[in-house]
N, C-alpha and C positions, 0 to 999 in steps of 0.2 A: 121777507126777501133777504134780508141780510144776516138771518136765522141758514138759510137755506147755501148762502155763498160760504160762509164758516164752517159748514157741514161740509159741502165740497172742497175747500180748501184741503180740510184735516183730513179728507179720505186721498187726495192728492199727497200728500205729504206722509201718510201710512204706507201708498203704493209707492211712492219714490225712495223710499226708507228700507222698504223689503226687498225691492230693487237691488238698492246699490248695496244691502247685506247678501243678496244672493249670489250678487258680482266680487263680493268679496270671497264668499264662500267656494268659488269657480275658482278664483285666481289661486286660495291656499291650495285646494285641491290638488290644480296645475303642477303648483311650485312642489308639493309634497310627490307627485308622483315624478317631477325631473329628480327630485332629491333619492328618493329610491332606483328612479334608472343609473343616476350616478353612482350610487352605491352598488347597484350587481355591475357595472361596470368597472369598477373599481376593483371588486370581489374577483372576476374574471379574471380582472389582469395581474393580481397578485397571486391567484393560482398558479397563471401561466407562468410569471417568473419564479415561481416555487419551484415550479415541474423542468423549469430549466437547467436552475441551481442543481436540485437533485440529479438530472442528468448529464450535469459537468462532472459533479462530483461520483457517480458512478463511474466517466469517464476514463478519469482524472486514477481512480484505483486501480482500474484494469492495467494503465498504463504501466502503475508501480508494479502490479503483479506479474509485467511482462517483465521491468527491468528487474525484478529479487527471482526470474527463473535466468535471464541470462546471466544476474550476480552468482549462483548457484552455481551453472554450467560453468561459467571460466574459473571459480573457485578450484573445482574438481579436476579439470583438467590441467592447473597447475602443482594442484597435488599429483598430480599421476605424472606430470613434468618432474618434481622433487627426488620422484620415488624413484625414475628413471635416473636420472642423477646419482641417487645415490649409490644402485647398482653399478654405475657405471665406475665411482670412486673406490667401492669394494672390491670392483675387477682388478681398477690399475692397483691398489693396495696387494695385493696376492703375488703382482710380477713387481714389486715398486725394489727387489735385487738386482733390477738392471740399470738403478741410477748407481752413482758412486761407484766406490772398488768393485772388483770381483770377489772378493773377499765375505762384502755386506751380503751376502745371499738369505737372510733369516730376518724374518720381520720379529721388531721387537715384542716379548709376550705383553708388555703393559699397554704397549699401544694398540694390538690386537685384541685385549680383551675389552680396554676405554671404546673404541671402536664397534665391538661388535654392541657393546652396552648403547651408544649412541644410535646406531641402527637401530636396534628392535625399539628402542621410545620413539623414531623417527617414524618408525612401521606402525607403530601407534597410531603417533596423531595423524598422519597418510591415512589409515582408513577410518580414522573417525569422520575424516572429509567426507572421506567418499561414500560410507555404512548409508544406505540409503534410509531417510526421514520420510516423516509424514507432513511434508510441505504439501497448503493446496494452496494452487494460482487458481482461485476465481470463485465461483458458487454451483451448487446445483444445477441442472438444465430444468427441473421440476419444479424449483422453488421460484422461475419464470412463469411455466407452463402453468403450474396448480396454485395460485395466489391463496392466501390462508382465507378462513373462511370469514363473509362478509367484507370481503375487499375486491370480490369477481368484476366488477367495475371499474377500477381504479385501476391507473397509469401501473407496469408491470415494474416497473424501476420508482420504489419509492424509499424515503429516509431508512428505516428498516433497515431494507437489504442492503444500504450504502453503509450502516453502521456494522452491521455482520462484515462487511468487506476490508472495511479496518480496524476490525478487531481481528480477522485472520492477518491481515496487513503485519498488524504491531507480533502477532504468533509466530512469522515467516522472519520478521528483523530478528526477532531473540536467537530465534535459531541459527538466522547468517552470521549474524556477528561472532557468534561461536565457532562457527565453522573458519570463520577468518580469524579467530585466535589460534586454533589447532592448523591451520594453514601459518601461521608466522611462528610459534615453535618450530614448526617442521625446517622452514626457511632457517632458520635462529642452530636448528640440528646440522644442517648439513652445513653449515658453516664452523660448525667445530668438528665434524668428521675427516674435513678437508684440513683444516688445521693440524689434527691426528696425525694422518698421513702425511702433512708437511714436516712434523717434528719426528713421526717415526723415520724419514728418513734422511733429514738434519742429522738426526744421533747416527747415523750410516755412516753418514762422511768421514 
């Protein structure tokens, strides 16, 4: 009899034992599969703020690319302002016998030739502004449409195309800033042309 209570104990104590490892086995499980949902949750949502960053910074270029086309436009059209100027100072120079005596009727030869020399460098840097460049504000419409290949999936605004956008970005600065050095000579000319014509006809008087 107490052969037979020993037997059932120890099968009691086998079953409670397998039990409470199966219940253990359940709970990792659990915890192991929150820990994976946490992680594609996780995963998600650092995609998403990836795919936002990315398309700030897409934003963000296009904006530059609007304002280096309006830097462009008013560059040019105050070269073509300069240029008008300085026509205008070559005109009064041609009558500049009507200040002082009647007598001074003859523009000086050395200020007429300093002068004409100032012009044509003037006329230079004037259409180097203007000489139309190979600026581009923006990207292909294709290279949206046609994703390269193995990416036909993916968000159409990715790092990539945001690195191509400024690296044309930094292409379009190199070129403005030039164009606004050949714009400040220009400024820098027609202030000694004016000058010119201020002492060509000082020496009148």
């Amino acid at each position: 009899m107490n052969r037979l209570h020993a037997l059932w104990c120890l099968r009691r104590m086998n079953a409670t034992q397998k039990s409470t490892e199966g219940d253990a086995a359940a709970d990792r499980a659990t915890i192991d599969r929150a820990a994976i949902d946490r992680a594609a949750a996780d995963a998600v949502a650092a995609r998403e703020a990836e795919q936002e960053r990315v398309k700030l910074a897409y934003k963000v270029a296009m904006d530059l690319f609007t304002a280096q086309d309006r830097t462009v436009g008013n560059l040019r059209t105050r070269a073509t302002g300069i240029f008008a100027t300085a026509a205008f100072v070559v005109t009064f120079s041609s009558s500049v016998h009507l200040v002082g005596s009647r007598d001074s009727n003859e523009f000086p030869l050395w200020a007429a030739v300093s002068l004409l020399c100032v012009v044509l460098v003037q006329g230079c840097f004037v259409m180097m502004v203007l000489w139309p460049r190979t600026f581009r504000f923006g990207h292909s419409v294709l290279r949206v449409l046609d994703p390269r290949p193995g990416a036909a999936d993916t968000s159409p605004v990715d790092r990539e195309l945001v690195r191509q956008l400024v690296d044309t970005l930094q292409e379009n600065k190199a070129q403005i800033i030039r164009l606004a050095r050949y714009y400040q000579c220009a400024v820098l000319l027609l202030l000694a042309e004016v000058s010119l014509v201020l002492a060509a006809v000082i020496s009148q008087l």
